[in-house]
C-alpha positions as YAML, in Angstrom:
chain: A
units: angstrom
residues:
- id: 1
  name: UNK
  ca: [-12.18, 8.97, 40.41]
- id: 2
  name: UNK
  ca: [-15.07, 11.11, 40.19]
- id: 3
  name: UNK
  ca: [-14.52, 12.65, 43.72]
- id: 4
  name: UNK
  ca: [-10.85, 13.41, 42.48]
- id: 5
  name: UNK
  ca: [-11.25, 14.91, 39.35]
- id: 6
  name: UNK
  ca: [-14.19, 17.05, 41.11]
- id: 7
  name: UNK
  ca: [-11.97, 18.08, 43.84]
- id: 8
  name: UNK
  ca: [-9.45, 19.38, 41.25]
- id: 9
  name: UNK
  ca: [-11.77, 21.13, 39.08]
- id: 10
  name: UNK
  ca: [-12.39, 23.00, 41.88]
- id: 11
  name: UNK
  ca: [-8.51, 23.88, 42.12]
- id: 12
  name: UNK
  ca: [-8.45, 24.72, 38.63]
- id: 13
  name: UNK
  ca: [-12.03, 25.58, 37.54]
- id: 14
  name: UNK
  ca: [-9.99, 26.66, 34.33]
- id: 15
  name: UNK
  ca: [-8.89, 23.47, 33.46]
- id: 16
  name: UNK
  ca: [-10.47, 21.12, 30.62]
- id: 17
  name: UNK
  ca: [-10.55, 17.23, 30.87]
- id: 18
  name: UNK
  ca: [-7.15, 16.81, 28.83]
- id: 19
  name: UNK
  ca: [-5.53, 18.77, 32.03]
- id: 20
  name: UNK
  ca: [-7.38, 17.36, 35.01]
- id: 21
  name: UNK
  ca: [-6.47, 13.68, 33.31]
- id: 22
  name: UNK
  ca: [-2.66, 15.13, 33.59]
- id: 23
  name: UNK
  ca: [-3.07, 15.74, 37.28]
- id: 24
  name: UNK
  ca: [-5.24, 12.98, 37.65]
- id: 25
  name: UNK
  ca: [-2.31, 10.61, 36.23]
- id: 26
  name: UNK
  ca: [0.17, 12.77, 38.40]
- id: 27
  name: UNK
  ca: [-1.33, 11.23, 41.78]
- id: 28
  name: UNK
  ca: [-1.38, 7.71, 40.22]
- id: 29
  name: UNK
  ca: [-4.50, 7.27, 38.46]
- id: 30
  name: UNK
  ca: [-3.72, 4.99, 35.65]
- id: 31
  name: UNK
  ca: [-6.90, 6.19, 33.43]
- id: 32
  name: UNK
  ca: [-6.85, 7.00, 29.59]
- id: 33
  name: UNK
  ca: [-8.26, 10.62, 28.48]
- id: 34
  name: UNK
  ca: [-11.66, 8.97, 26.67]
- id: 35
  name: UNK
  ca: [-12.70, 7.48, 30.23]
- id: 36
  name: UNK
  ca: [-11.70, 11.33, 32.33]
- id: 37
  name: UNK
  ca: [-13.66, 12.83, 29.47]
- id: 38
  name: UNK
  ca: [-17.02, 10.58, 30.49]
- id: 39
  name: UNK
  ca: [-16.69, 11.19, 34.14]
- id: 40
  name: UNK
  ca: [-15.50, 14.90, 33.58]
- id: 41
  name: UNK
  ca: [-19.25, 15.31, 31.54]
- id: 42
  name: UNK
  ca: [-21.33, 12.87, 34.04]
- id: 43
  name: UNK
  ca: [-19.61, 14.99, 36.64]
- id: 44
  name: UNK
  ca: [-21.13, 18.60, 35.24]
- id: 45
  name: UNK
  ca: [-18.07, 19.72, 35.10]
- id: 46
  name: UNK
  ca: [-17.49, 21.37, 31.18]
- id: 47
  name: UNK
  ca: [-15.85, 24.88, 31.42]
- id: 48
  name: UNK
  ca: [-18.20, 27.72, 30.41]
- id: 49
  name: UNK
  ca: [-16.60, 29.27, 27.35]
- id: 50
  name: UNK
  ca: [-16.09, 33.34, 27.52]
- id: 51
  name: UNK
  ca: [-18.27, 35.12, 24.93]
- id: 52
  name: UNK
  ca: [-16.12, 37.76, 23.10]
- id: 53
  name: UNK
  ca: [-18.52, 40.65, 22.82]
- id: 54
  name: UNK
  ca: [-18.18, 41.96, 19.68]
- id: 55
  name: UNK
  ca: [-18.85, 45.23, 18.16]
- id: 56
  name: UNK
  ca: [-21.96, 44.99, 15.80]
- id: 57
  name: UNK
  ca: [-21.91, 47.99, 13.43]
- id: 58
  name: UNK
  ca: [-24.11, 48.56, 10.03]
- id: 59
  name: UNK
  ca: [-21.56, 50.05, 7.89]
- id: 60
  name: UNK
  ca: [-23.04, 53.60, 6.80]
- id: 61
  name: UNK
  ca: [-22.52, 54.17, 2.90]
- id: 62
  name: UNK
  ca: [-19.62, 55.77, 1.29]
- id: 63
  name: UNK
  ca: [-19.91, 59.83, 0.85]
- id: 64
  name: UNK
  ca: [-19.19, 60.81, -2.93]
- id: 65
  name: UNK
  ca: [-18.08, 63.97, -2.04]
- id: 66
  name: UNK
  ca: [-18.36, 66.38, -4.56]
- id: 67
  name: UNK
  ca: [-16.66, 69.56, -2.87]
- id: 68
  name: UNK
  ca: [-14.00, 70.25, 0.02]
- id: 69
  name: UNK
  ca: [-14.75, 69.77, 3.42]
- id: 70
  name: UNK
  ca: [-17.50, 67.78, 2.43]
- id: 71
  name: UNK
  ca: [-15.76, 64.46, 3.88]
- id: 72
  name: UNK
  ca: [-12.54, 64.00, 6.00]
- id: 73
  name: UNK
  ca: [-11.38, 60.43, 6.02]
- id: 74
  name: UNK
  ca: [-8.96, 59.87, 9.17]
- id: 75
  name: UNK
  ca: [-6.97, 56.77, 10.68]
- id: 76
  name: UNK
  ca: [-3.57, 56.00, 12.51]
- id: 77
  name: UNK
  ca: [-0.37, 54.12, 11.49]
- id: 78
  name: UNK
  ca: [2.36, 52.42, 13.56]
- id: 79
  name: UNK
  ca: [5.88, 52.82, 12.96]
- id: 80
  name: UNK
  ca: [9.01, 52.26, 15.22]
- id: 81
  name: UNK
  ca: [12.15, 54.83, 16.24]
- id: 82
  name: UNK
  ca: [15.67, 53.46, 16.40]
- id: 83
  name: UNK
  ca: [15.37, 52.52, 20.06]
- id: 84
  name: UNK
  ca: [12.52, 50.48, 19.62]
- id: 85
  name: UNK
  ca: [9.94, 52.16, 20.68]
- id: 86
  name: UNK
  ca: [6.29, 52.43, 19.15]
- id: 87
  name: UNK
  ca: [5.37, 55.76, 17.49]
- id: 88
  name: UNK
  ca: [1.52, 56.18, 16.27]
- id: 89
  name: UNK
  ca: [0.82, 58.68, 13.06]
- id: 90
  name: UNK
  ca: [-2.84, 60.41, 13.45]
- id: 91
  name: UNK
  ca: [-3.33, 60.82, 9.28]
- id: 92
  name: UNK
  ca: [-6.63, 63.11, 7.96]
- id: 93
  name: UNK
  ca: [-7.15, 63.76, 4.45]
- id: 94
  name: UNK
  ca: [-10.01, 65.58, 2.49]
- id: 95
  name: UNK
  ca: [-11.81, 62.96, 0.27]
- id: 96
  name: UNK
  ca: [-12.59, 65.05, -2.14]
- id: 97
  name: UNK
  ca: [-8.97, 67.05, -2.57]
- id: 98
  name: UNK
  ca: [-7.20, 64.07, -1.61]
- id: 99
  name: UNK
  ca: [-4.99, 66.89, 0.58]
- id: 100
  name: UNK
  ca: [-3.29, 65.63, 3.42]
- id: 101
  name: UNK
  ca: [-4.78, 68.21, 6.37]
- id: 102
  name: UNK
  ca: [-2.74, 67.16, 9.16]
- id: 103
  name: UNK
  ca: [-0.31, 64.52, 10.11]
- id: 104
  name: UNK
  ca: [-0.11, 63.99, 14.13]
- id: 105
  name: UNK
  ca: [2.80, 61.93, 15.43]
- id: 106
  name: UNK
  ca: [3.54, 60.83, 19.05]
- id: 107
  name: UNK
  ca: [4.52, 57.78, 20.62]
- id: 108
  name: UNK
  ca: [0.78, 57.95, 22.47]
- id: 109
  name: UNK
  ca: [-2.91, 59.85, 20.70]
- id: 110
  name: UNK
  ca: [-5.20, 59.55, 22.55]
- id: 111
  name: UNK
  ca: [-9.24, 60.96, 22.23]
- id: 112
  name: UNK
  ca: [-8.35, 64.13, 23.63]
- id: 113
  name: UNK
  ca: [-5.02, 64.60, 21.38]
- id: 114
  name: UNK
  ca: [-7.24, 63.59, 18.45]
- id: 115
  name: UNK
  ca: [-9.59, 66.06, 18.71]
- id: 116
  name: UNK
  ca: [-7.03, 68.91, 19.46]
- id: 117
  name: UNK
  ca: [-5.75, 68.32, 15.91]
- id: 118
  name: UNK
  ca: [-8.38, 68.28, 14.25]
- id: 119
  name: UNK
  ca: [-9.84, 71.73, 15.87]
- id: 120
  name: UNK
  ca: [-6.54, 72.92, 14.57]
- id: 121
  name: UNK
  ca: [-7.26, 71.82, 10.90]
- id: 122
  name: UNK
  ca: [-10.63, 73.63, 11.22]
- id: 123
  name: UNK
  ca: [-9.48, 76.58, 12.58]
- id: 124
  name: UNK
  ca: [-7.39, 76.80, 9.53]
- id: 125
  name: UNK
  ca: [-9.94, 75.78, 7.07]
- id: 126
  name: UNK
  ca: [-13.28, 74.91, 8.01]
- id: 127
  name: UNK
  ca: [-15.65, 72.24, 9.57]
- id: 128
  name: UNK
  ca: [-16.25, 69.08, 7.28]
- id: 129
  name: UNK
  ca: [-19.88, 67.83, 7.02]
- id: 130
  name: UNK
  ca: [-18.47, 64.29, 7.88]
- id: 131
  name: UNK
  ca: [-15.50, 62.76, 9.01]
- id: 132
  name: UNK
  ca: [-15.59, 58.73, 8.04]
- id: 133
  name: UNK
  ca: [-13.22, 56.55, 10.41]
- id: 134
  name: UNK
  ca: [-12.90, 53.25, 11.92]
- id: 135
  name: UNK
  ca: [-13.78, 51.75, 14.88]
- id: 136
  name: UNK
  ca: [-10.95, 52.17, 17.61]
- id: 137
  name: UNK
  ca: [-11.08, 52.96, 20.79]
- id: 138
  name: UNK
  ca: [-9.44, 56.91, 20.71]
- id: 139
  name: UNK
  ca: [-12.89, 57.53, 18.31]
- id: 140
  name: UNK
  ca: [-15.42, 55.79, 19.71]
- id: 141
  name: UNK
  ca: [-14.92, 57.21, 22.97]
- id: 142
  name: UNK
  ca: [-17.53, 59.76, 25.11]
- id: 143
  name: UNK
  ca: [-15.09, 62.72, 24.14]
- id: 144
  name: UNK
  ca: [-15.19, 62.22, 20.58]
- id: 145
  name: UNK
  ca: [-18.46, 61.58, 20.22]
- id: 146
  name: UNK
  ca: [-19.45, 64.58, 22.39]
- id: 147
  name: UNK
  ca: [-16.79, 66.48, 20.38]
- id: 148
  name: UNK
  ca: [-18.59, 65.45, 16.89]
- id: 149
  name: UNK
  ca: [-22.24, 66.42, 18.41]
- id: 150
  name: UNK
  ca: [-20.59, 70.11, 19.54]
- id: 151
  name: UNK
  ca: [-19.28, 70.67, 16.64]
- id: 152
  name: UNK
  ca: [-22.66, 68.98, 14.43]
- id: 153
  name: UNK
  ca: [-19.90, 66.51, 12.13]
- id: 154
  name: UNK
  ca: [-21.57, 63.60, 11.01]
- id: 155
  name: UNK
  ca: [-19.36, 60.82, 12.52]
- id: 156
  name: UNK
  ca: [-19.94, 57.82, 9.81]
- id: 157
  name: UNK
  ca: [-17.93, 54.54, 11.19]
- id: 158
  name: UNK
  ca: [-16.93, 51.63, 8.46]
- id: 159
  name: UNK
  ca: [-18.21, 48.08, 9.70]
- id: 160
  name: UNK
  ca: [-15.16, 46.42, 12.35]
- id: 161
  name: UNK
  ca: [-13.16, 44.59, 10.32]
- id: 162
  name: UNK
  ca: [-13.69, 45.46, 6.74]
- id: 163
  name: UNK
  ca: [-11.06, 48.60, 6.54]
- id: 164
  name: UNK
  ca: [-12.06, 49.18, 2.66]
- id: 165
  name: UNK
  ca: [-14.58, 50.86, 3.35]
- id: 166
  name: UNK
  ca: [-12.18, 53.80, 4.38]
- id: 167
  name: UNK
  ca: [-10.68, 53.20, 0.93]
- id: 168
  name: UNK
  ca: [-9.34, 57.22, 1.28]
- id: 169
  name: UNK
  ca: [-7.62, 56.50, 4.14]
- id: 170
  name: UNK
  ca: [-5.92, 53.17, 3.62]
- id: 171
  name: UNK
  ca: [-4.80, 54.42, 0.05]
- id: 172
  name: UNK
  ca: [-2.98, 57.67, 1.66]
- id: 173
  name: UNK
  ca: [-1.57, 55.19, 4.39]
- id: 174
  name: UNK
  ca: [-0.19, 53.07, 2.00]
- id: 175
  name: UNK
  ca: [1.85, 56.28, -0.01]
- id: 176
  name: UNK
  ca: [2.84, 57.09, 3.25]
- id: 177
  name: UNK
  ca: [4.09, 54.27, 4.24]
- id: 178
  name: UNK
  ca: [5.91, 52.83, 1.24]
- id: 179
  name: UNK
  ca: [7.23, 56.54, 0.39]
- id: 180
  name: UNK
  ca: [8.41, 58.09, 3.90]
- id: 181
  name: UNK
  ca: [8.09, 55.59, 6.82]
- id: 182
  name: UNK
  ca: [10.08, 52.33, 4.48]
- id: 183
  name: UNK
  ca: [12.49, 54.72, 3.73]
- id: 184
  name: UNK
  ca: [13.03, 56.51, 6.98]
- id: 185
  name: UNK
  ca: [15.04, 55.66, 10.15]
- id: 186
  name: UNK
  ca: [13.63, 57.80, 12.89]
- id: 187
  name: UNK
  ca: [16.18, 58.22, 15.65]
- id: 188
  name: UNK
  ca: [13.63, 60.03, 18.10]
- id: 189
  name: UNK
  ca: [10.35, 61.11, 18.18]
- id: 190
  name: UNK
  ca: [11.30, 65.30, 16.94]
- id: 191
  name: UNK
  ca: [13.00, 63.75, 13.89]
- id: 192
  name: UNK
  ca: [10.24, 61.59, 12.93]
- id: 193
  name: UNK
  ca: [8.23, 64.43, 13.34]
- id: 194
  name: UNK
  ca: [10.80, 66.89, 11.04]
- id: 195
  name: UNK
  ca: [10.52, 63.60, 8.48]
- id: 196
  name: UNK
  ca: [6.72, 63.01, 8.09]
- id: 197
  name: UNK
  ca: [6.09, 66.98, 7.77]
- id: 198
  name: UNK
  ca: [8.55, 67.34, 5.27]
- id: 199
  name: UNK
  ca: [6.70, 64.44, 3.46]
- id: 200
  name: UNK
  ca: [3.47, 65.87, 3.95]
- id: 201
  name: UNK
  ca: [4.19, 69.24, 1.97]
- id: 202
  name: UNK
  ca: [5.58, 66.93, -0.53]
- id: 203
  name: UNK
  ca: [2.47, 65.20, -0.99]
- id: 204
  name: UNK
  ca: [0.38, 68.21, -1.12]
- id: 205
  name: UNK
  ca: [2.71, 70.51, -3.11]
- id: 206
  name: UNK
  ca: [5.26, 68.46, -5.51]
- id: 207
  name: UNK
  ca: [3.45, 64.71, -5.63]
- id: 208
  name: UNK
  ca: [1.39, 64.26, -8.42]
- id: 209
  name: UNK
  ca: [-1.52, 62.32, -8.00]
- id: 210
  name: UNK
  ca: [-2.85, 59.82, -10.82]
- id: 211
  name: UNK
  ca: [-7.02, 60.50, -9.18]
- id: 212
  name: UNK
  ca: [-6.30, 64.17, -9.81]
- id: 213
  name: UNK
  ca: [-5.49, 64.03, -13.44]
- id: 214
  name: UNK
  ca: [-1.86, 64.16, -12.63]
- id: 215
  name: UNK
  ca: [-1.93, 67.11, -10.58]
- id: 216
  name: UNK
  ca: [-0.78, 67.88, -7.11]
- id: 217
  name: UNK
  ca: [-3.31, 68.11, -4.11]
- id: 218
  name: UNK
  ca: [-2.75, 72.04, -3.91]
- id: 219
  name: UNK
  ca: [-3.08, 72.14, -7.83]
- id: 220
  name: UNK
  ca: [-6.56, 70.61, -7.56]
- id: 221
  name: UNK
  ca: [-7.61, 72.66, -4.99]
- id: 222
  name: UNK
  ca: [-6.57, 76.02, -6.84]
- id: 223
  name: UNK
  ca: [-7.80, 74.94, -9.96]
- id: 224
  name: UNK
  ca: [-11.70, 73.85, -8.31]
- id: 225
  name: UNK
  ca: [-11.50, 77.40, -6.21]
- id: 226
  name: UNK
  ca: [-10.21, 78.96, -10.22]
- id: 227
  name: UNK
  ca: [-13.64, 77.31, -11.81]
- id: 228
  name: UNK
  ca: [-16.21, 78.05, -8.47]
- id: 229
  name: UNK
  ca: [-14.88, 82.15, -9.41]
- id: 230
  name: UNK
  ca: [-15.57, 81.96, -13.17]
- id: 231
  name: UNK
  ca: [-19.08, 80.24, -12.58]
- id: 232
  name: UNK
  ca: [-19.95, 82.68, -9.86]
- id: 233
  name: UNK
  ca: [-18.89, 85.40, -12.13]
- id: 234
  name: UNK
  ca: [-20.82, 84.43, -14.72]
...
């Protein structure tokens, strides 16, 4: 018995005990699983279990930030179109403003199309200090780290697995989610795109925001550049 269930390990080195006794009882054997389970150990035969390797990050603390551009708080969500098929939404908003900067949608983002994006929202307005994020693959990649040293960002990453700590960015996910993407039926990928823009200068110009005092995004914004004037002024 211990020649057979040796010889058929080797077939199926994958196999545990409870499936070599299977084959074992195929061929005849008339053995119950306690007895293959002694041989199978006297034998040397236990399967070696794959180690996951998982990612070990210190979570780095959360930014108060106390003017624009100070900290950027980016993530993706997953919607569908009609047909099916997968569409990924590249969301960045300023901490501090709680403005939506850009809202990147394609059925594929990866590094590269990530950082394109966000050179554009600089270009417009300015490089944050820090940009806080979690830990997937599309920005924890060579580019984008090379692309954050270039361009001196602090890149702060949350710890895997505990997404509160990019409280920013799950809160504007969830508005987005339960006010445009629930309510939407995409039937391609340009009228998703028409969709979630339109909702964007909603957000920023007509939604009011309870964190703000009521006000919308672009209110805030015009009403911290309104006070930086006077006390410069003065």
């Amino acid at each position: 018995m211990k020649a057979k269930l040796t010889d058929l390990a080797q077939q199926q080195p994958r196999y545990g005990y409870r499936r070599l006794g299977i084959l074992l009882r195929r061929e005849g054997e008339v053995v119950n699983h306690k007895r293959v389970f002694r041989v199978y150990q006297a034998a040397g035969l236990c399967v070696k279990r794959r180690q996951r390797r998982r990612l070990v990050r210190a979570g780095q603390p959360q930014i108060v930030a106390s003017a624009p551009n100070q900290q950027w708080a980016i993530d993706f969500v997953h919607d569908r179109l009609a047909s099916g098929k997968t569409i990924r939404v590249l969301t960045v908003v300023d901490t501090f403003t709680r403005e939506c900067l850009a809202l990147e949608v394609d059925t594929c983002l990866p590094s590269c199309r990530v950082t394109r994006a966000l050179d554009e929202v600089i270009f417009r307005r300015g490089r944050p200090e820090s940009i806080r994020m979690d830990n997937g693959s599309e920005l924890t990649s060579r580019h984008f780290l090379a692309w954050g040293m270039d361009r001196r960002i602090s890149l702060n990453y949350i710890q895997p697995g505990k997404p509160v700590q990019n409280a920013f960015a799950e809160s504007f996910n969830g508005k987005l989610r339960d006010e445009c993407l629930n309510t939407s039926w995409f039937r391609n990928l340009w009228e998703a795109r028409r969709r979630i823009t339109r909702w964007r200068d909603e957000y920023n110009y007509e939604r009011p925001h309870s964190s703000l005092g009521y006000l919308t995004p672009r209110q805030f914004v015009e009403a911290y550049v309104g006070r930086e004037r006077a006390v410069l002024q003065s």
